[in-house]
PDBQT receptor file of N, H, CA, C and O in Angstrom, charges set to zero:
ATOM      1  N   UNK A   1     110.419  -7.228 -91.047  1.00  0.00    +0.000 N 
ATOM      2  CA  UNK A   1     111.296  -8.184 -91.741  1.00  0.00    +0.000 C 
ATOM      3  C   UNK A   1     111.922  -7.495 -92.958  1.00  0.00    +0.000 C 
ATOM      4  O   UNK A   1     113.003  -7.898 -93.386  1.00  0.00    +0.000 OA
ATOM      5  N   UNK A   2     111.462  -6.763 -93.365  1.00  0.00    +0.000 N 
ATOM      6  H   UNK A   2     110.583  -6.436 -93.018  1.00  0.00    +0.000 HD
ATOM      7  CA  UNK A   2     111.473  -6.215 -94.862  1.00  0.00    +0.000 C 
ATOM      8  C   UNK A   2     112.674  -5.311 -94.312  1.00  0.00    +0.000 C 
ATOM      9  O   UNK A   2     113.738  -5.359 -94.929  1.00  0.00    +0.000 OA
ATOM     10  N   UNK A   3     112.548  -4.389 -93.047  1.00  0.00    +0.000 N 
ATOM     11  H   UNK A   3     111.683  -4.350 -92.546  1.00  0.00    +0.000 HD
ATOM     12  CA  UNK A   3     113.522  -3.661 -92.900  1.00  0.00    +0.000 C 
ATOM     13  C   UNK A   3     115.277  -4.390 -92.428  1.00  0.00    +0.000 C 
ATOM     14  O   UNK A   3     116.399  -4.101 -92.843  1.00  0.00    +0.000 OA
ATOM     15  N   UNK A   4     114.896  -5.203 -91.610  1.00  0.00    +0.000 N 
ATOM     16  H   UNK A   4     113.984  -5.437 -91.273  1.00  0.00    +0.000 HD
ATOM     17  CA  UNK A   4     116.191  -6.173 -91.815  1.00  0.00    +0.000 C 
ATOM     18  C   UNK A   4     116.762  -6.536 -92.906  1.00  0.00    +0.000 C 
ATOM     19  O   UNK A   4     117.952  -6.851 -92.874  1.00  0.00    +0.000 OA
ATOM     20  N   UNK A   5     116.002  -6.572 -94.157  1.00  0.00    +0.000 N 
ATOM     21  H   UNK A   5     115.036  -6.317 -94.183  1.00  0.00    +0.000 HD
ATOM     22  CA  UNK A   5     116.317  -7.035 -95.515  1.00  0.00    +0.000 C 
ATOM     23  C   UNK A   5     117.323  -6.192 -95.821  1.00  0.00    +0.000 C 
ATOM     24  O   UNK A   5     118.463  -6.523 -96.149  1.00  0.00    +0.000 OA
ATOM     25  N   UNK A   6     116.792  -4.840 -95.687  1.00  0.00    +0.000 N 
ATOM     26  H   UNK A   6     115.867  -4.572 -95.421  1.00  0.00    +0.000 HD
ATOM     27  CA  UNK A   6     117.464  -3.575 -96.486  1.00  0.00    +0.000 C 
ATOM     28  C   UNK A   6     118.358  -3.390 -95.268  1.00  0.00    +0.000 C 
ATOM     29  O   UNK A   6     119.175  -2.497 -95.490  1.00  0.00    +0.000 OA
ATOM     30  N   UNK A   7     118.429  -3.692 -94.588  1.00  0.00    +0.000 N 
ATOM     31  H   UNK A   7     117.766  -4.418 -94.407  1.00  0.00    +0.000 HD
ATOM     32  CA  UNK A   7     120.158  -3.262 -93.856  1.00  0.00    +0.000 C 
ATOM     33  C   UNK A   7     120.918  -4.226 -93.936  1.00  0.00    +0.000 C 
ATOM     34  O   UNK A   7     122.141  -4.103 -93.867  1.00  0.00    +0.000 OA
ATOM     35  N   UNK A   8     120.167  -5.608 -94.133  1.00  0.00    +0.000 N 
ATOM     36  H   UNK A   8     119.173  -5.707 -94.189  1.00  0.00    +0.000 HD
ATOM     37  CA  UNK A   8     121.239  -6.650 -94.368  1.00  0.00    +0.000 C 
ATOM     38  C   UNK A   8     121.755  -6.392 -95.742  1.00  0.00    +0.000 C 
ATOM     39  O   UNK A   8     122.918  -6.725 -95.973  1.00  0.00    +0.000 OA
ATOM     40  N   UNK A   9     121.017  -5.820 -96.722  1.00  0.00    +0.000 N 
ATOM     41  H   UNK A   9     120.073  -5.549 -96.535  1.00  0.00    +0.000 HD
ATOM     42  CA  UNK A   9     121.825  -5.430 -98.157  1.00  0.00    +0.000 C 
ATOM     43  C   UNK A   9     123.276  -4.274 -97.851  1.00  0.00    +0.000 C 
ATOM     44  O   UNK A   9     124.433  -4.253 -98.272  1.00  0.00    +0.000 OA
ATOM     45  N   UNK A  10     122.524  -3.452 -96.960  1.00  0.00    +0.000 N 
ATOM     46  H   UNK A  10     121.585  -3.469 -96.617  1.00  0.00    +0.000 HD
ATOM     47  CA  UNK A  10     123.254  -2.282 -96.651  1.00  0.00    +0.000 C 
ATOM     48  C   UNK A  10     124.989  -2.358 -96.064  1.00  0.00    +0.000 C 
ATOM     49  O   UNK A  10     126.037  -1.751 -96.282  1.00  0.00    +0.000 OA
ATOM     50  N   UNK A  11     124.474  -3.595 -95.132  1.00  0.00    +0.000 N 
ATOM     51  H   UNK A  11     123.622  -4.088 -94.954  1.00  0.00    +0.000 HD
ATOM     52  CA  UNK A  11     125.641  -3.969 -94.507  1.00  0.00    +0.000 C 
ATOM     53  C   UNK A  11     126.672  -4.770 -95.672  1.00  0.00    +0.000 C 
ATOM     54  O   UNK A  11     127.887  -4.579 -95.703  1.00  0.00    +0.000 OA
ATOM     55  N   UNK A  12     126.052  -5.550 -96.462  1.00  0.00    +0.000 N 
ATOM     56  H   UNK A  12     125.065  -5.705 -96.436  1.00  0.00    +0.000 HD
ATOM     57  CA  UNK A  12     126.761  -6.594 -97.103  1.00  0.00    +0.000 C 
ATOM     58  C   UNK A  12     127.503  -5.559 -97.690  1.00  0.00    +0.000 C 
ATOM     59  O   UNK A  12     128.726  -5.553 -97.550  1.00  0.00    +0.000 OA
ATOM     60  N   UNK A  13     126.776  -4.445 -98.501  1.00  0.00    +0.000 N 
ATOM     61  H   UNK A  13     125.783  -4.450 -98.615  1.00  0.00    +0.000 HD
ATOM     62  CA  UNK A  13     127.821  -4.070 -99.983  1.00  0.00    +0.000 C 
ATOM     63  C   UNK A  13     128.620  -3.180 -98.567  1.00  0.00    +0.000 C 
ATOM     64  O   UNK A  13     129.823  -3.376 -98.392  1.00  0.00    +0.000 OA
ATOM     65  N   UNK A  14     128.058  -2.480 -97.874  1.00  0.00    +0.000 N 
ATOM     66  H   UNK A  14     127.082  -2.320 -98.017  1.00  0.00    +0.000 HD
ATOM     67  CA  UNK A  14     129.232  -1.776 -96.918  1.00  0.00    +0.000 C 
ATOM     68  C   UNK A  14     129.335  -0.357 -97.561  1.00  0.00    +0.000 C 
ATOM     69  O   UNK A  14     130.278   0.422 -97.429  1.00  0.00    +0.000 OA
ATOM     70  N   UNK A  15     127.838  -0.105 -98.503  1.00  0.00    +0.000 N 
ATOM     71  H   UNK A  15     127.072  -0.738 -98.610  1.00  0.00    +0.000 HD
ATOM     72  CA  UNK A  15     128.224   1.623 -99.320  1.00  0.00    +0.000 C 
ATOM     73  C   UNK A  15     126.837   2.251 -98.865  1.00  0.00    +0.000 C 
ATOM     74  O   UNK A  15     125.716   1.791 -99.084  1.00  0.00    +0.000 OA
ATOM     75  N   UNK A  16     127.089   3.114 -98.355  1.00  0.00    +0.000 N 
ATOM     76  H   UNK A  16     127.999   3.488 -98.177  1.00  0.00    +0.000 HD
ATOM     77  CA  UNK A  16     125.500   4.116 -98.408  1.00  0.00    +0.000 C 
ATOM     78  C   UNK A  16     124.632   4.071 -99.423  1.00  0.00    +0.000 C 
ATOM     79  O   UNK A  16     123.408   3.943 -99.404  1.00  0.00    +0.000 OA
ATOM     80  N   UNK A  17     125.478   4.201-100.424  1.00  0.00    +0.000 N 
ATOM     81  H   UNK A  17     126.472   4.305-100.439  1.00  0.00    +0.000 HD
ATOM     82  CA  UNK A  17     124.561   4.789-101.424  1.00  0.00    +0.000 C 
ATOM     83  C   UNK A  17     123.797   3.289-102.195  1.00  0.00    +0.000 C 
ATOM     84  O   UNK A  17     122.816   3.510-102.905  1.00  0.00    +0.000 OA
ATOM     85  N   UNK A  18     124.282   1.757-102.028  1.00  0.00    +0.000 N 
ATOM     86  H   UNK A  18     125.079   1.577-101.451  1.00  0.00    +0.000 HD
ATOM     87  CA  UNK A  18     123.669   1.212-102.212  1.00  0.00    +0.000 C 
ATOM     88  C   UNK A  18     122.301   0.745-101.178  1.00  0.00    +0.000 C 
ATOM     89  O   UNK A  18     121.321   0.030-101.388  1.00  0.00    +0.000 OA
ATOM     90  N   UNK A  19     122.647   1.318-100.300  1.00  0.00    +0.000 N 
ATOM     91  H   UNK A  19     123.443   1.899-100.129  1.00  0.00    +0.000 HD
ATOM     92  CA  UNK A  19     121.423   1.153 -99.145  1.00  0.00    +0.000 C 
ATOM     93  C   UNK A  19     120.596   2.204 -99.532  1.00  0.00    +0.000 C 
ATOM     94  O   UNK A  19     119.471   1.703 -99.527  1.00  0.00    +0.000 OA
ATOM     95  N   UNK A  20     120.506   3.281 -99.839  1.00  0.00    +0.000 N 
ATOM     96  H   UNK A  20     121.419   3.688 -99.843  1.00  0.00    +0.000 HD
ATOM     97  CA  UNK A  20     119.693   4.170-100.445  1.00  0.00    +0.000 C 
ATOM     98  C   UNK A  20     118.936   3.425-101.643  1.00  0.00    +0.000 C 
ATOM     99  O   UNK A  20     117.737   3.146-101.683  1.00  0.00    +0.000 OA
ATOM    100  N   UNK A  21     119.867   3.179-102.567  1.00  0.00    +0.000 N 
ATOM    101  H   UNK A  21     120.841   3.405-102.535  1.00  0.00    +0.000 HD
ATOM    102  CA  UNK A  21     118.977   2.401-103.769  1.00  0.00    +0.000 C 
ATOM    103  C   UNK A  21     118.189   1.263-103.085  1.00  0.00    +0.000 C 
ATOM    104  O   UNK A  21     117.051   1.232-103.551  1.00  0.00    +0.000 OA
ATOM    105  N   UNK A  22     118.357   0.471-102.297  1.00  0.00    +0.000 N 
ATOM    106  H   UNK A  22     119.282   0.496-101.918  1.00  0.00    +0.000 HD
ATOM    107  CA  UNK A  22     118.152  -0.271-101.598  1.00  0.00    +0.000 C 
ATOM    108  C   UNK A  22     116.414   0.071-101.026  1.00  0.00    +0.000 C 
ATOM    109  O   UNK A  22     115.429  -0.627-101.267  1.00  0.00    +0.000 OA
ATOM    110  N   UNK A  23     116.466   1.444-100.167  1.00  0.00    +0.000 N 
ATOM    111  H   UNK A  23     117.266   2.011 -99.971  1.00  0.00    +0.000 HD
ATOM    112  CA  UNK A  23     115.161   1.398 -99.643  1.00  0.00    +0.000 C 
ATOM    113  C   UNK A  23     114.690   2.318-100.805  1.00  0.00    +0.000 C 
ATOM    114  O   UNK A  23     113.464   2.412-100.864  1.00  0.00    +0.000 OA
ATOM    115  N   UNK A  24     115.288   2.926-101.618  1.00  0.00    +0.000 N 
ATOM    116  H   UNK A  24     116.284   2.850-101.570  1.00  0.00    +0.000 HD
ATOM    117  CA  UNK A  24     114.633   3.615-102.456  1.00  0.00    +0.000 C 
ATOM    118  C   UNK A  24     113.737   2.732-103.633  1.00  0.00    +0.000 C 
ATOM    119  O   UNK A  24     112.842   3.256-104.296  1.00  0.00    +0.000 OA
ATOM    120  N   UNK A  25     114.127   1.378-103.756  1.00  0.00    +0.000 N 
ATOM    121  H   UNK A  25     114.854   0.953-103.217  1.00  0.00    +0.000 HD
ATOM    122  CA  UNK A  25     112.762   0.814-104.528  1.00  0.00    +0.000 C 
ATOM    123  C   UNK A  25     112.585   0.000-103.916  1.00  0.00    +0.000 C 
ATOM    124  O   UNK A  25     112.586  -1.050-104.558  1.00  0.00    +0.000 OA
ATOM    125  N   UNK A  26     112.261  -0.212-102.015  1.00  0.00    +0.000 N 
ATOM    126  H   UNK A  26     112.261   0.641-101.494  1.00  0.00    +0.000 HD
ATOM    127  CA  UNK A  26     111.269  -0.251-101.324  1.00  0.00    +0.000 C 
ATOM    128  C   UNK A  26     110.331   0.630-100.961  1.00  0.00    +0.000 C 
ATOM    129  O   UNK A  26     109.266   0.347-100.411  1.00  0.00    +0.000 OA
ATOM    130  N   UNK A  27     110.808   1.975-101.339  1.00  0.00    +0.000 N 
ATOM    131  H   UNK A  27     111.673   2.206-101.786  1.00  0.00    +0.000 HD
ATOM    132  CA  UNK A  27     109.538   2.677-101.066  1.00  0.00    +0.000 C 
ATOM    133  C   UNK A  27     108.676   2.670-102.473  1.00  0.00    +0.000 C 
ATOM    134  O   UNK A  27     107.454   2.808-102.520  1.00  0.00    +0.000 OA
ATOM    135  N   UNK A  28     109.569   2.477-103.649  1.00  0.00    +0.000 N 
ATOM    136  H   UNK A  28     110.562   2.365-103.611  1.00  0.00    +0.000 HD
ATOM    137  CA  UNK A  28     108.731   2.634-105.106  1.00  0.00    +0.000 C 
ATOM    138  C   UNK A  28     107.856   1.644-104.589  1.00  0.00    +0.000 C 
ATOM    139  O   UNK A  28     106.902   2.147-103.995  1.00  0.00    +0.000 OA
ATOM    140  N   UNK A  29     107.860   0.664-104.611  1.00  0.00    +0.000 N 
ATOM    141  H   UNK A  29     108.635   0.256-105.093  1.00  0.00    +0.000 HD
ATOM    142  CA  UNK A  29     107.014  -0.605-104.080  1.00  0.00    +0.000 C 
ATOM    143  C   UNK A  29     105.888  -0.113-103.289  1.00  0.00    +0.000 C 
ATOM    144  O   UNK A  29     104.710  -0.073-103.645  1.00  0.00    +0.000 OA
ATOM    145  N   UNK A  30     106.567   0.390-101.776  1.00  0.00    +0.000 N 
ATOM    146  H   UNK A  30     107.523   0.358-101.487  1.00  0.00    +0.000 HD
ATOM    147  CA  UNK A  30     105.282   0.574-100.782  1.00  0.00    +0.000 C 
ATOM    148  C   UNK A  30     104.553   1.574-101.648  1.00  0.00    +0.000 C 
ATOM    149  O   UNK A  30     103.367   1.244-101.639  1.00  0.00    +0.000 OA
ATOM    150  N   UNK A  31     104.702   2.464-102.263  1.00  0.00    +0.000 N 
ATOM    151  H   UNK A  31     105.665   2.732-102.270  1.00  0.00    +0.000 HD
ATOM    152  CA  UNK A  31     103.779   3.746-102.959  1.00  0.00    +0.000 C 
ATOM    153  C   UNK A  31     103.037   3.251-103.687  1.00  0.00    +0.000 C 
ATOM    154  O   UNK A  31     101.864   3.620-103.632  1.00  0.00    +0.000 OA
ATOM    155  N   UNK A  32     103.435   2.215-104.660  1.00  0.00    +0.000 N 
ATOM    156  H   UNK A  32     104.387   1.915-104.705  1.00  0.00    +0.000 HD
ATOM    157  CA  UNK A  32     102.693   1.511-105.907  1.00  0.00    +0.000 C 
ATOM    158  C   UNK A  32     101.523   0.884-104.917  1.00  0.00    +0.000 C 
ATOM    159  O   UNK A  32     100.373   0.964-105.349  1.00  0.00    +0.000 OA
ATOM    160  N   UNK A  33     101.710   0.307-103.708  1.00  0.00    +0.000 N 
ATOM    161  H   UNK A  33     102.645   0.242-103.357  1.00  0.00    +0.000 HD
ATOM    162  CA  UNK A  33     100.574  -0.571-103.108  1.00  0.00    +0.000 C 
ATOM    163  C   UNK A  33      99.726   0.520-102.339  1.00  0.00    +0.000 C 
ATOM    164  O   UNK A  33      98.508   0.372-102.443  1.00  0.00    +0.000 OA
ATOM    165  N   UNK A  34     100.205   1.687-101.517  1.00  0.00    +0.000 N 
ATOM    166  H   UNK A  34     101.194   1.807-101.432  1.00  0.00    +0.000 HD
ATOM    167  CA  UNK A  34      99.192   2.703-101.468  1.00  0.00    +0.000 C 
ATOM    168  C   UNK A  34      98.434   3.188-102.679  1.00  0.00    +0.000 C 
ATOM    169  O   UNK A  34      97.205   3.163-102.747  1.00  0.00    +0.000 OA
ATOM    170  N   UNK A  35      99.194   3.611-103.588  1.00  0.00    +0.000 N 
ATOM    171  H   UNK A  35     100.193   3.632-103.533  1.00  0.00    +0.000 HD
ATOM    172  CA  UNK A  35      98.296   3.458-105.235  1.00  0.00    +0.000 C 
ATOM    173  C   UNK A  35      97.092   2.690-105.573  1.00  0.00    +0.000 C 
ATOM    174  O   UNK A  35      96.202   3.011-106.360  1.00  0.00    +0.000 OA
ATOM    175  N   UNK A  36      97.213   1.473-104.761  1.00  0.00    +0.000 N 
ATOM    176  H   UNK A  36      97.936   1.211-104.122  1.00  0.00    +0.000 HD
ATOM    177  CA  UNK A  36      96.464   0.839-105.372  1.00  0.00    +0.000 C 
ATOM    178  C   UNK A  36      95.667   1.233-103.991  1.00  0.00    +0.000 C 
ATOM    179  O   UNK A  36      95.296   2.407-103.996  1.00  0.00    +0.000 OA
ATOM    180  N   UNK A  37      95.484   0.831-103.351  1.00  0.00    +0.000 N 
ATOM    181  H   UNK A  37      95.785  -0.122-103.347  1.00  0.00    +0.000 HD
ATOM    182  CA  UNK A  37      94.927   0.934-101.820  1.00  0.00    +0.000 C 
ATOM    183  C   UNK A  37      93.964   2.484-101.736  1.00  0.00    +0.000 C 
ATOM    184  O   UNK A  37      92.741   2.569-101.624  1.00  0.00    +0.000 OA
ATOM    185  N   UNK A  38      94.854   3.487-101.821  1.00  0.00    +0.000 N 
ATOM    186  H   UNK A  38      95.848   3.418-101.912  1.00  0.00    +0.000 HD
ATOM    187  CA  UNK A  38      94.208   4.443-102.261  1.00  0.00    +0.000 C 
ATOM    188  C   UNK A  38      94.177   5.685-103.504  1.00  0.00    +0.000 C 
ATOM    189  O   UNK A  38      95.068   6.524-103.629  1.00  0.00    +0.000 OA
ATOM    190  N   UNK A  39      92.957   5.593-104.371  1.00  0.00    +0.000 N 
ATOM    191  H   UNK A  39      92.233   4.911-104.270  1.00  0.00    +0.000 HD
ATOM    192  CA  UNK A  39      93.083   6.290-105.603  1.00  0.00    +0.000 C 
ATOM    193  C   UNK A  39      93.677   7.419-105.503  1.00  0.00    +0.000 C 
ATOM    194  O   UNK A  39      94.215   7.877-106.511  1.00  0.00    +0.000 OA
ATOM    195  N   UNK A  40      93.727   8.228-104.111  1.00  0.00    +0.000 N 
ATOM    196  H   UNK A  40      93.289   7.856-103.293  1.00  0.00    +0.000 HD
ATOM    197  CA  UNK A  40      94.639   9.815-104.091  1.00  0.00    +0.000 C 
ATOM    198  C   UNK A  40      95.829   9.993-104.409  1.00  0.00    +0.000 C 
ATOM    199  O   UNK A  40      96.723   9.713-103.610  1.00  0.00    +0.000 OA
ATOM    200  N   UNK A  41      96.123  10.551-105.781  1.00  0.00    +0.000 N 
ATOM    201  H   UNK A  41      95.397  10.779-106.430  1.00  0.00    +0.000 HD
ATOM    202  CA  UNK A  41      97.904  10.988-105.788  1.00  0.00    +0.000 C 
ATOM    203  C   UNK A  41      98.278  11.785-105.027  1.00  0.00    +0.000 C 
ATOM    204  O   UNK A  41      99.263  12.345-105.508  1.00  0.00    +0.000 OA
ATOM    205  N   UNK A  42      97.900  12.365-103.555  1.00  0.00    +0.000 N 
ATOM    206  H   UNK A  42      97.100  11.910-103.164  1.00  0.00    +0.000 HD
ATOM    207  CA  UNK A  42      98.444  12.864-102.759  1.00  0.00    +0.000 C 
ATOM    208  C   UNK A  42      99.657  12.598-102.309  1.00  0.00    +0.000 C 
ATOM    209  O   UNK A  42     100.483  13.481-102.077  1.00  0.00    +0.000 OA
ATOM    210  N   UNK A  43      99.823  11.601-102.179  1.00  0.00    +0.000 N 
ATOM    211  H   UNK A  43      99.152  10.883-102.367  1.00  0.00    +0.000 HD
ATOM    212  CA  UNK A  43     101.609  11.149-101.391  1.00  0.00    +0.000 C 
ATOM    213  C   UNK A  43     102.806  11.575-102.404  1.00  0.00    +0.000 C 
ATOM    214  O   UNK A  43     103.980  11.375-102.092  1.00  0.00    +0.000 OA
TER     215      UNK A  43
């Protein structure tokens, strides 16, 4: 669902580079919850 989100943003503005920002603080997000999930700063 989450990924439909970010292409439906993608599509709306109609610019790459806001679809980049777009999944780019969906991944800040997913990392922060591996963070928490697991103590390794490996990723």
């Amino acid at each position: 669902m989450r990924d439909s989100n970010t292409l439906f943003i993608c599509s709306y503005y109609g610019e790459q580079t806001q679809c980049v920002v777009s999944i780019f603080s969906l991944i800040q997000i997913f990392k922060e919850q591996i963070s928490q999930t697991s103590p390794e700063d490996e990723f």
